[in-house]
N, C-alpha and C positions, 0 to 999 in steps of 0.2 A: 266747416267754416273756420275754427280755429287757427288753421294754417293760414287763412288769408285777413285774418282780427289785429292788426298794429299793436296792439296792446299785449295781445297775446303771447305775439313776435317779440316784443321788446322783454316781455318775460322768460321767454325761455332762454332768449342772447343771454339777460343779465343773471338768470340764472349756470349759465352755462361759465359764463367770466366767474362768475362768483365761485363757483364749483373748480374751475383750476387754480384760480388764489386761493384756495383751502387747502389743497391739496399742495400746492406749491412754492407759496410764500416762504419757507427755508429753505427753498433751494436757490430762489430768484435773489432774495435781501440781500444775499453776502457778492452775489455775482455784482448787482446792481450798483453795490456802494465800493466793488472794485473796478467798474466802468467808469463812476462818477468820476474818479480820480483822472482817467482818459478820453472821455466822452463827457465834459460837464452837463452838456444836454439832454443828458440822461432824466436829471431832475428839472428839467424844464418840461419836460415829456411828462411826467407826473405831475407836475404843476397843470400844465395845460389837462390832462387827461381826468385830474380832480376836478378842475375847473369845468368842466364840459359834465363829470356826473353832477355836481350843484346846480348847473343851469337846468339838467334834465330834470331833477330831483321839485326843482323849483314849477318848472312847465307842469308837470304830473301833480303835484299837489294844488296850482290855481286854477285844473280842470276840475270845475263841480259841474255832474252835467244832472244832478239826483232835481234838480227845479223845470229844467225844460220841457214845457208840454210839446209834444206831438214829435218828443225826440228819434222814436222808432220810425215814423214814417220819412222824416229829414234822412236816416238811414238808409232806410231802404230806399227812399230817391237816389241819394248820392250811390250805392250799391249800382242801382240803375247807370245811374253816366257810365261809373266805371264797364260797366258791360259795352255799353254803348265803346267807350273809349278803344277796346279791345278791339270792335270789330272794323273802327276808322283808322284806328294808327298807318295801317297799312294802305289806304286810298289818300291820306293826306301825309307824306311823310315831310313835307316843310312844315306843319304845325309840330313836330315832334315833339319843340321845346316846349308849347301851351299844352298839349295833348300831357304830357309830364307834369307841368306844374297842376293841373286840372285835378290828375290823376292823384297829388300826391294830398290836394286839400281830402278829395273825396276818400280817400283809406283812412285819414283822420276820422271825417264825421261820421264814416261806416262804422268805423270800432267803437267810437266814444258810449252807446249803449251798455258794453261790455266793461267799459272802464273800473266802475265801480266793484266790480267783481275779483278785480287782479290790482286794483289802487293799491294797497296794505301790502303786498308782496312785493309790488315793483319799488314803492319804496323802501322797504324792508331791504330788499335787495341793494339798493342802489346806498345804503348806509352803511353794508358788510362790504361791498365793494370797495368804496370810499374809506373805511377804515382801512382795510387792507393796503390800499395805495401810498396812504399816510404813513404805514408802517414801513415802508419800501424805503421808503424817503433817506438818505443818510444824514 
């Protein structure tokens, strides 16, 4: 089930980003700030890109789900449509666009039980990231 946990997902992406700016930030920095001079929007691209881990960082920290009674079974509903969703996409393919938005709430509330397990790291993560990006910066 972890392959298909949003939360899960978004940890191992941010771990894996995190894990090549470790490894790669001296080699990126000097390229970066010789593009900057040719490509100004270089650093608008890290502007935007910082800007988008803060929004993340902010979404992930104002999910408290540790209060909601009967949050496993809101889960396992929502787990449910998605099932369901799988086996109509293909008899309704004009709903594709609701069958998606549908799809995308229910991967949220499916994961959200799990949240609190990976909270602390995706943040965590999302801080090394965001430092890293900052250092880029020229």
């Amino acid at each position: 089930m972890a392959e298909d946990n949003l939360f899960e997902q978004l940890k191992s992406v941010l771990q894996d980003f995190k894990d090549f700016l470790d490894a790669n930030v001296p080699t990126i920095k000097p390229a970066i700030q010789a593009l900057a001079s040719l490509i100004p929007q270089i650093v608008d691209l890290l502007d935007l890109l910082i800007g988008l881990m803060n929004d993340l960082k902010t979404e992930v920290q104002n999910l408290d789900v540790s209060a909601i009674p009967g949050l496993d079974q809101v889960s396992q509903f929502t787990g449910q449509i998605t099932t369901f969703l799988d086996t109509t996409k293909d008899l309704l393919p004009d709903q594709a666009s609701t069958i998606e938005e549908i799809r995308s709430v229910a991967n949220v509330v499916t994961s959200l039980p799990s949240l609190d397990e990976v909270k602390t790291e995706i943040l965590a993560l999302i801080d090394g990231i965001t430092a890293h990006l900052n250092s880029l910066k020229p």
